[in-house]
C-alpha positions in Angstrom: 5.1 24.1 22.2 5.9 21.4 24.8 3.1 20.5 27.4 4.0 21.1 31.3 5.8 18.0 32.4 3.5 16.5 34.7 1.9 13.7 35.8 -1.6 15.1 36.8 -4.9 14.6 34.8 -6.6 17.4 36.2 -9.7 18.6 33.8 -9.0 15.6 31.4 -11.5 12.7 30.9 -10.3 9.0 30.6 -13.0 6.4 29.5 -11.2 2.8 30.6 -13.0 -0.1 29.0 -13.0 -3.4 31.4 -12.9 -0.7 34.6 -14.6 -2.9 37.0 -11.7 -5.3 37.8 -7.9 -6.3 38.1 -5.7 -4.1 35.4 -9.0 -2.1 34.2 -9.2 -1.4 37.9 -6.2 -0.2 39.2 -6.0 2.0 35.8 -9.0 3.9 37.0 -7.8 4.9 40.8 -4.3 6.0 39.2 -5.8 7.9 36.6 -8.3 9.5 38.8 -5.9 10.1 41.7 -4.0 12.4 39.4 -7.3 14.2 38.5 -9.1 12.8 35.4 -12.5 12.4 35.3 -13.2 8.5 34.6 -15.5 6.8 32.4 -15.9 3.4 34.0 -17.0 1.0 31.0 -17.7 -2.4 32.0 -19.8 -5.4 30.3 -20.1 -8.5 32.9 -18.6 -7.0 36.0 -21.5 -4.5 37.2 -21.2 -5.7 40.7 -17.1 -5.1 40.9 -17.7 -1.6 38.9 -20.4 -0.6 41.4 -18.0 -1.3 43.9 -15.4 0.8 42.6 -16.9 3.4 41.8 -18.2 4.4 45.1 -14.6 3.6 46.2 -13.3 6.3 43.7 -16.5 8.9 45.0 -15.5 8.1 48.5 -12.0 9.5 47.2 -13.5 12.3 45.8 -12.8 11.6 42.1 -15.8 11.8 39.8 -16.6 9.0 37.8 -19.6 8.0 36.0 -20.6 3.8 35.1 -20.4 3.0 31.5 -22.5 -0.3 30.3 -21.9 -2.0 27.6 -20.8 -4.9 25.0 -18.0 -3.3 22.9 -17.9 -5.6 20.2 -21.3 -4.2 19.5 -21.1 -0.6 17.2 -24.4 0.6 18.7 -23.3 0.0 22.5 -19.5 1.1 21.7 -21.1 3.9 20.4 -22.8 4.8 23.2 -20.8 4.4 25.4 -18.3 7.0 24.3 -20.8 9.5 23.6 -22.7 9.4 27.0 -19.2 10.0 28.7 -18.9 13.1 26.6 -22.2 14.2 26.8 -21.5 14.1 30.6 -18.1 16.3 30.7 -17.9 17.9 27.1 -14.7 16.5 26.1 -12.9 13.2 26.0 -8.9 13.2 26.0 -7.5 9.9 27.2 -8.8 6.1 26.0 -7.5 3.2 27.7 -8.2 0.0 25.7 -8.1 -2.6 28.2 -11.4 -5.0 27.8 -11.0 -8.5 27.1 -9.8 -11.8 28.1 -9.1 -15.2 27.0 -11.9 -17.4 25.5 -10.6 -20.4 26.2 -7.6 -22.4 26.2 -7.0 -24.3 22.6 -3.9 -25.2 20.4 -4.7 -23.9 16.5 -5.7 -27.2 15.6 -8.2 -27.6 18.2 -9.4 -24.1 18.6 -13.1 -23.5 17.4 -14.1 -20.8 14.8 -16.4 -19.6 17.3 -13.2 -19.5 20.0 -11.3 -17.7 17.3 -13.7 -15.0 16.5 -15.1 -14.3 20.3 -10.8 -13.7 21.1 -10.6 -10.9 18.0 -14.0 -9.1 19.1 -13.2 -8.7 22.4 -9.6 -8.3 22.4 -9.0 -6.2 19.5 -12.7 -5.2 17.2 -14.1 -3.5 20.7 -10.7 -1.8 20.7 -11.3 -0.7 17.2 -15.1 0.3 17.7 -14.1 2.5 20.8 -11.4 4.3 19.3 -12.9 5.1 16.1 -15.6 6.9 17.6 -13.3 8.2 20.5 -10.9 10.2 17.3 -12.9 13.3 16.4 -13.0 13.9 20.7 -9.4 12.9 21.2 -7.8 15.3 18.4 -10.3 18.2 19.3 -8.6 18.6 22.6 -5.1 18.7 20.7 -3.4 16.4 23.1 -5.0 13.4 23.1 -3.6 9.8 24.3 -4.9 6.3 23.6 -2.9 3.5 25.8 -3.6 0.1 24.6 -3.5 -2.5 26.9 -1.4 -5.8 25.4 0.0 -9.4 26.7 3.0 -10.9 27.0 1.8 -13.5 24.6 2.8 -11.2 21.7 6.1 -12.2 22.7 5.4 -16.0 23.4 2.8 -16.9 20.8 0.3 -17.6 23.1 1.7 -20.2 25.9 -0.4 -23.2 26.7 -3.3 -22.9 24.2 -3.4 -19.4 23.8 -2.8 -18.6 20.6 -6.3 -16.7 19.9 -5.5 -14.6 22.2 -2.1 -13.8 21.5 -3.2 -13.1 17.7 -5.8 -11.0 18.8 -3.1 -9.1 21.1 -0.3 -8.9 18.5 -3.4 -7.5 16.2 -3.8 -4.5 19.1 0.0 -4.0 18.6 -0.4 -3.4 15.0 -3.3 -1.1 15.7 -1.2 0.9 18.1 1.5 1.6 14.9 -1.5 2.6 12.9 -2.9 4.9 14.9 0.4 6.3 16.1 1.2 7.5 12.6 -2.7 8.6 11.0 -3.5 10.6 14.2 -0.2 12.7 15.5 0.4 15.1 16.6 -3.1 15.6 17.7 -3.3 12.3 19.7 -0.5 10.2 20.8 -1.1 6.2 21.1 1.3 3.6 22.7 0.6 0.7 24.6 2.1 -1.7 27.8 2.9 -4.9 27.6 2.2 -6.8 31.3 3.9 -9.9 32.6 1.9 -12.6 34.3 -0.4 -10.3 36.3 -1.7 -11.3 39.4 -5.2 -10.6 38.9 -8.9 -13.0 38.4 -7.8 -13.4 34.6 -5.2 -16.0 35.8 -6.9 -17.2 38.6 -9.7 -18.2 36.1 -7.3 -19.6 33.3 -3.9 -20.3 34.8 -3.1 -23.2 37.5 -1.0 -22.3 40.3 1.5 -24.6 39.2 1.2 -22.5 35.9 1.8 -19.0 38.1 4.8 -20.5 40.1 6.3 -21.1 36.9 6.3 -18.0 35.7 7.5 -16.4 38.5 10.5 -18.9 38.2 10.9 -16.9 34.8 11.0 -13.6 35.9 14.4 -12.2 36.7 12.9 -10.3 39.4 11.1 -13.0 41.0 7.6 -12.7 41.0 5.0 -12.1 38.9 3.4 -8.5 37.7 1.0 -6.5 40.1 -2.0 -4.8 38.3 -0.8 -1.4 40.2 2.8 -1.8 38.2 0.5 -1.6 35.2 -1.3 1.1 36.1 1.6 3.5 36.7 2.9 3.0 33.5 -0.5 4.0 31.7 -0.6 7.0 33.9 2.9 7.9 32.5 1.7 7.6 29.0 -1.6 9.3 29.0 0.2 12.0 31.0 2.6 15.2 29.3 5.9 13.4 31.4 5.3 11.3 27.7 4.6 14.3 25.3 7.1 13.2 23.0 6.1 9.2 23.2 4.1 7.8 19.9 3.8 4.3 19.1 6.1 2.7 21.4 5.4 -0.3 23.9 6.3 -0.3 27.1 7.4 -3.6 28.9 6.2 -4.8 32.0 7.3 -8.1 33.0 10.3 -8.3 35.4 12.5 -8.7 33.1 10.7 -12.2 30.9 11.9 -11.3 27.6 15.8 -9.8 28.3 17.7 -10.8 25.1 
């Protein structure tokens, strides 16, 4: 039977990991604009996830503050189970925590660079998600939207290659899971340009930014609300019949 085409959450509950800030952010007011309850998971930024969710309370949406380091078990663990333990059910994962380490070509990049890029880009996403499955496929319409880079497309520009392994490795992980856990749960993932968010205000000059823009076909670089929409598309039933497929958000970059 085909779900009601519709873009509302209502009675659903999303845990997004790295809520406190840019994409993580704007992922949790769409999502809980349309209805979802939201499990706000975040590790450095307690401040900024403080801060939103009284902005999403103020709005009326319930949301509860999830601690933790994901590329722990123990804390992964618990972070999915205290969100269920609080509603009873969980039916939508957003896999959006990490970052990049730090800016290294191969050949200068550290072990320790190497393997803090794969745990927090791609083992939290695993941890999460493996103990999210049992929840997701007991609702019988589960979604997982996995949050990628447009460095699986350039290799990692400028020294991020870590990164952009640990990226195309979330790609991978979205096939995978696409095919072991339908129909019960559907996964896909988005692809963002150059988002304007703290991410490349930390790592990116603004030399760097008006570059990209320069690249765009449609002028200017990716807003973390452009993001957002798309995930809210996926997690939704408008994308009932979308499994394992990667959306593309970046004005255009990578037009062949």
């Amino acid at each position: 039977m085909i779900p009601e085409q519709t873009l509302q959450l209502t009675g659903k509950t999303a845990l997004i990991s790295g809520a406190g800030v840019g994409i993580g952010r704007a992922v949790a007011l769409a999502l809980g604009q349309a209805g979802a309850f939201i499990g706000l998971h975040y590790y450095s930024s307690k401040a900024a996830a403080e801060s939103l969710l009284a902005e999403l309370t103020a709005l009326g949406i319930q949301a509860i503050l999830l601690p933790g380091d994901l590329t722990n078990e123990a804390d992964a663990n618990a972070v999915v189970d205290q969100l269920v333990g609080e509603t009873g059910r969980l039916d939508i994962v957003v896999n959006n925590s990490g970052g990049l380490v730090k800016r290294a070509k191969i050949e200068e990049c550290t072990l320790e660079n190497w393997n803090k890029s794969l745990d927090i880009n791609l083992t939290s996403a695993f941890l999460v998600t493996r103990r999210a499955i049992p929840h997701l496929r007991a609702t019988g319409n589960g979604s997982i939207v996995n949050i990628l880079s447009l460095s699986v497309q350039t290799g990692g520009a400028n020294g991020g290659g870590a990164y952009a392994a640990a990226k195309g490795g979330l790609m991978v992980f979205t096939h995978t899971l696409a095919k072991e856990l339908a129909p019960q749960v559907r996964t896909n993932s988005v692809m963002p340009g150059t988002v304007e968010t703290q991410h490349h205000e930390i790592h990116s000059t603004p030399e760097m930014m008006e570059n990209y823009r320069k690249q765009t076909p449609l002028g200017r670089n990716t807003a973390p609300e452009e993001v957002a929409s798309s995930v809210l598309f996926l997690a939704s039933d408008m994308a009932s019949h979308i499994n394992g497929a990667l959306i593309d958000i970046s004005g255009g970059r990578f037009l062949r």
